[in-house]
N, C-alpha and C positions, 0 to 999 in steps of 0.2 A: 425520391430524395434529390436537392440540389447537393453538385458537388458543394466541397466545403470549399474549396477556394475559389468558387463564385459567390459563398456568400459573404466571406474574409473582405472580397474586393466590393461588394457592392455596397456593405455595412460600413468600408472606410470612405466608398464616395458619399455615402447618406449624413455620414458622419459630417465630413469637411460642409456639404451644404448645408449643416444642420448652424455649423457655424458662423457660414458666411450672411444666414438669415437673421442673427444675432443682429451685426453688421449695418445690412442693408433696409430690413426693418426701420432702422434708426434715423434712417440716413436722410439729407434735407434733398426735396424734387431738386434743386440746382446740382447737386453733385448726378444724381441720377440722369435726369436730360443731358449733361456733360458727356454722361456713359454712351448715351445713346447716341451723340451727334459726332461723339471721336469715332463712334464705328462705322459710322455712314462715310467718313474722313478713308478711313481703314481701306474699307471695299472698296471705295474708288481708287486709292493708292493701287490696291493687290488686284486690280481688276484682271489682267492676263492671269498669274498665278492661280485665281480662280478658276478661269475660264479652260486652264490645261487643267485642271483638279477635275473638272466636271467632264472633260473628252475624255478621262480613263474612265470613269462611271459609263460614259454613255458608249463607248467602245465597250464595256463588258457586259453590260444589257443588251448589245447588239449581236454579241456573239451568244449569249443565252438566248436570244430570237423571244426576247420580251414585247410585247405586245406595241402601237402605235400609241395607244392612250396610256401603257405606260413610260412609254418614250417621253412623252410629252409633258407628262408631270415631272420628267427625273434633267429634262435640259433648262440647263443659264443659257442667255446670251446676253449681250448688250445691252438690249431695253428691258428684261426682267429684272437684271441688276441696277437698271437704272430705276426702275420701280420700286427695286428693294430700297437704294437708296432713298430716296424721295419721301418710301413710308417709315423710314426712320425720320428722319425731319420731321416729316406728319407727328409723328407720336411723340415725337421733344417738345413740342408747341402744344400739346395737349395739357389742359387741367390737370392738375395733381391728383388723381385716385383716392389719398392717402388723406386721415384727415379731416376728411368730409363730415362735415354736421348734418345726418340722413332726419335726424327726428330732434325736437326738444320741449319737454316738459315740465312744469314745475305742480308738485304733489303739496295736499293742505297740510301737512306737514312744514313746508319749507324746502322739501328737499326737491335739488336742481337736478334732474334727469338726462341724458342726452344720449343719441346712439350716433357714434363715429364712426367711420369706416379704417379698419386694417388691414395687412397684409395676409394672404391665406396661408402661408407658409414655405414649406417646399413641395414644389411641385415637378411632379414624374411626366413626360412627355416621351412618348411611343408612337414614331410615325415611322413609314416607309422611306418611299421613291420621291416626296418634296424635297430637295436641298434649301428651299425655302423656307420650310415651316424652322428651320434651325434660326432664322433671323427674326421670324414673325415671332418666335417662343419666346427666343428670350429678350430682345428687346422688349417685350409685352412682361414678363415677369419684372425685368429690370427697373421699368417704369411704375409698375405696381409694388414693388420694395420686395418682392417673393425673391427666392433664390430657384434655379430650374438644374433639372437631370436629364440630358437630352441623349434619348435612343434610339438612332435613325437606324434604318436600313443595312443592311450591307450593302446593297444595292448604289445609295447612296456616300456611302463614307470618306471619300474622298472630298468631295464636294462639302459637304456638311462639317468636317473635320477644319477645314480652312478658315468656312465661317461662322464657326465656334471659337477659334482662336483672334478672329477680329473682332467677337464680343468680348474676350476675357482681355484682349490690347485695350479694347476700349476701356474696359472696369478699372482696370491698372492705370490707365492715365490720368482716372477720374477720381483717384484714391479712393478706390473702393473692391475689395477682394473679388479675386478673380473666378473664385472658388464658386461664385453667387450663378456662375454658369461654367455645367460640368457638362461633358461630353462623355459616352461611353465607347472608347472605341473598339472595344471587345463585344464582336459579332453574333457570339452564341447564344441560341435561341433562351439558355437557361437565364441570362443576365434578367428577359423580360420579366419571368417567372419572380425571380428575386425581387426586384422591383413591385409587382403586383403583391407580393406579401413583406413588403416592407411597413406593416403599422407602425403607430408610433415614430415612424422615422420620415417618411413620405407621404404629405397630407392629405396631395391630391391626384389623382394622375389622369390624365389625358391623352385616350390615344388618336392618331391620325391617319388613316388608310384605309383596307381595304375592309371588307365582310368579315373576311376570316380573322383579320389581327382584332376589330374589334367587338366582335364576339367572344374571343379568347380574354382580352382583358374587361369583359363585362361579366364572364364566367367565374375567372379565377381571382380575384381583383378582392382585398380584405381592405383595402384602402379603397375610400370614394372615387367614383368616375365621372367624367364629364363628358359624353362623347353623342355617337348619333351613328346607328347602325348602318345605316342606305341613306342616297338621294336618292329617293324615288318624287321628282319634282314632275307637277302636272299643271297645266294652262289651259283655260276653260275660251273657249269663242261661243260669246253670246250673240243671240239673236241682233243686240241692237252694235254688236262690233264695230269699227269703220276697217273694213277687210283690208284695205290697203297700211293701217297701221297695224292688223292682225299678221299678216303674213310676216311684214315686217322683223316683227317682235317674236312670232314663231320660229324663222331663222336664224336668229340670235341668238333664242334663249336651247337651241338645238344644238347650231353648229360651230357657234363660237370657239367652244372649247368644249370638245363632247366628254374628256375624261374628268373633268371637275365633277363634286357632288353639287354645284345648282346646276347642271345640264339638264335641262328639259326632257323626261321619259318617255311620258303618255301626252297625251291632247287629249283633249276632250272638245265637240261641237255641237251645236244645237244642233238641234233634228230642223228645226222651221228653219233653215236656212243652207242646211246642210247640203242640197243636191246645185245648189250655185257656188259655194265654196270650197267644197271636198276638192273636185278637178283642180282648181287651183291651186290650193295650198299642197297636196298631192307633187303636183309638176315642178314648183319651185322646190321642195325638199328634195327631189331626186335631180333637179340640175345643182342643189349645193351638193352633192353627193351620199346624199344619207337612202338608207335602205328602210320605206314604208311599209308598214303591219297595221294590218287594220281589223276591224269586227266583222261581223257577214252584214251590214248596212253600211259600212263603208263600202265592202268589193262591192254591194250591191248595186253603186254609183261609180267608181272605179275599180274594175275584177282585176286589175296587173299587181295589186296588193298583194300581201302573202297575209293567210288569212291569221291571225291573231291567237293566241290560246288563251285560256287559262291564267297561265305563268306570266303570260308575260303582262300583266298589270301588277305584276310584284317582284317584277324584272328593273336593275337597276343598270343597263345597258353601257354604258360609260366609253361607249363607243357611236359612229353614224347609222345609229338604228332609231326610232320613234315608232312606239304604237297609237293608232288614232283609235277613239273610241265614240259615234253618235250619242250623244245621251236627252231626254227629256225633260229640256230646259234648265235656270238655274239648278232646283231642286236633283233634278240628275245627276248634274255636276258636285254638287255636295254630296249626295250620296255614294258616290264613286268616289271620291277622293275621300272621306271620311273611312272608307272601307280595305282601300287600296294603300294611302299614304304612307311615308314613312314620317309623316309630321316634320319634313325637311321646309318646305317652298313652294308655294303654288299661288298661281295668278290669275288672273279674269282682264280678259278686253272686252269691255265694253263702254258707249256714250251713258248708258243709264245709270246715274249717280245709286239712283234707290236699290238697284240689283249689284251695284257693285256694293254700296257698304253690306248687302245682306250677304254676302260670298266671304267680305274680311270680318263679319261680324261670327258667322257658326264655323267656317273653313278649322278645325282643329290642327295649324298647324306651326311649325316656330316663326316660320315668315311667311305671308302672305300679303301678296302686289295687287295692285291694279293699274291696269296699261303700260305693266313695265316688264323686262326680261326679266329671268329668273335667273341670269347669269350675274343680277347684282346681288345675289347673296352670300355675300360676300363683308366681312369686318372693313378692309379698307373700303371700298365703295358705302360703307356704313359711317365712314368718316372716323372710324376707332385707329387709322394707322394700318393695321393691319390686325390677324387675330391667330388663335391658335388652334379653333375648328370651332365647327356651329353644333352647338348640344340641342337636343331636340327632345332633353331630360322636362323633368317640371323642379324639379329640385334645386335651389340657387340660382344656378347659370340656364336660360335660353336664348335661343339663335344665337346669333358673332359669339363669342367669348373673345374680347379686348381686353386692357388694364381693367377698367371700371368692374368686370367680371370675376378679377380675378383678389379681390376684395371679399373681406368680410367683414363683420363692426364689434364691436364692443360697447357696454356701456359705462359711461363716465356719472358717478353722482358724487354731488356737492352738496355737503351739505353745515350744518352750522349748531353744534351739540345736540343731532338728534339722540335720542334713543327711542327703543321701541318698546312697548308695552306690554 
């Protein structure tokens, strides 16, 4: 049983966004963009303030001896806020959502048909250690006319807390209720619970982190979810590769930023080329620092591997670890990732146009590249501003989830004294 004054309290936050979406629903893109571009204004005013919000965070991570990758998701600095900045701009400048003439028909009837696209409502957002995903959410809601409920971390709450309060300054300057984006600063693990059985009141919810958060709100969840269990991202080196743009793109899509979900997992290589390329790609992963796992036909061409199991093709590492696996040609490569995936991100380098569309054509997965890192999967590198995680559902929303995503429609008929028979 949830106490009762966690549900007192979460039924009155559901409530207020239930009316801010009344609101904002309504409300024309120039007041909304306004919202958005006052808070890009905001952050850069409060930028220090910030930046001391996010040193107690990462000072109490440090003394809980929280991991490096999750360090790295839970600190601001400078140019991340400057990023943040920038993809608020990005998403002010973006097309209205809202609106949108998706279909239109006319029946022999006479009667005029159309489906237009509306707000989805309110929506539930549950993430961790991003102090970011606080900006990416709700400007993304804001811009899509939704109202949000945002449940970061403890972890994060400091950080998150501040730039929650530079979206609702924003809202308020843009006469438009502030309420349209709530923070929950009450930490207890029960608020989440509450939230996930809040029908009726909470349309959609959205979690962001790690395994375990969103498997819990995939289990317990009476309201729809939009989310994506694992990156288990994998990148194929074909036979006809150009190795020096392969290595390239392997260490990008590895080391960039190894605690995000598009960090590169597995590898996969052709066998026909395999005993000239392994050595190498091999040596350059361990001078950027990552720690190589390979099959017993990798060690069979480099033995200082550690040999591979099992597990770990369905290991989502999120640290400098990569398993390499030889496989037999394209066909190998699909079948391994078909079997292994988490349907996040996978990619193929190759010159051969014909093996590449046939890799984006059966790869079953939400995004899938060719001769590109897998570190752009990503909403803002998607050109959406930014997003508020990648669904690797089939249901509504796939890959990025932006404004556009977070859209439903309705239909509009016109018509001119029908009746029906």
């Amino acid at each position: 049983m949830i106490d009762s004054k966690i549900l007192k309290y979460i039924k009155l936050i559901n409530k207020r966004s239930k009316e801010a979406f009344k609101e904002i629903s309504i409300s024309n893109s120039k007041k909304r963009n306004l919202a958005i571009l006052n808070t890009s204004k905001i952050i850069e005013n409060n930028q220090s303030k910030i930046l001391e919000a996010n040193k107690i965070d990462i000072e109490n991570a440090q003394l809980k001896k929280m991991s490096g990758a999750f360090l790295d998701r839970l600190i601001l600095n400078n140019e991340r806020i400057k990023n943040i900045t920038n993809g608020l701009k990005q998403i002010s400048e973006m097309s209205d959502p809202l609106g949108v003439e998706l279909s239109r028909w006319k029946r022999p009837n006479g009667l005029d048909i159309s489906r237009v696209s509306v707000p989805l409502g309110v929506i539930g957002i549950v993430y961790e250690s991003r102090p970011n995903v606080t900006i990416d959410a709700g400007s993304l809601c804001i811009k899509s006319g939704n109202s949000v409920i945002l449940r970061g971390g403890s972890d994060s709450i400091h950080s998150s807390k501040i730039l929650a309060q530079c979206l609702q300054e924003g809202l308020i300057e843009a006469n438009l209720p502030s309420d349209a984006v709530q923070i929950i600063e009450n930490t207890d693990r029960e608020i989440v619970t509450a939230m996930l059985r809040s029908t009726g009141e909470i349309d959609v919810i959205i979690p962001r982190g790690g395994k375990s958060l969103v498997e819990k709100v995939q289990k317990e969840a009476r309201v729809p979810v939009f989310a994506h269990l694992e990156g288990i991202c994998h990148l194929y080196v074909d036979k006809d590769a150009d190795i020096n743009k392969a290595v390239k793109i392997i260490i990008n899509s590895k080391m960039r930023r190894t605690g995000i979900c598009g960090a590169l997992e597995t590898l996969l290589i052709d066998k026909e080329i395999s005993q000239k390329v392994v050595p190498i790609i091999v040596q350059k992963l361990i001078n950027a620092g990552c720690h190589v796992k390979g099959d017993e036909s990798t060690r069979n061409i480099v033995d200082s591997v550690e040999l591979a199991t099992e597990n770990d093709w369905y290991t989502e590492y999120l640290e400098a670890v990569l398993s390499i696996k030889i496989v037999n040609g394209i066909r190998g490569a699909i079948n391994h990732i078909n079997k292994y995936s988490s349907s996040h991100t996978e990619s193929i380098i190759t010159e051969n146009k014909l093996t590449a569309e046939l890799f984006l054509a059966e790869v079953d997965s939400a995004i899938v590249m060719h001769n590109a890192s897998t570190q752009f999967a990503d909403g803002g590198e998607f050109g959406m501003g930014a997003e508020i995680g990648i669904s690797t559902g089939r249901i509504h929303a796939r890959g990025p989830v932006g404004a556009a995503q977070l859209t439903s429609f309705k239909y509009i008929v016109r018509g001119n004294d029908q009746i029906r028979d």
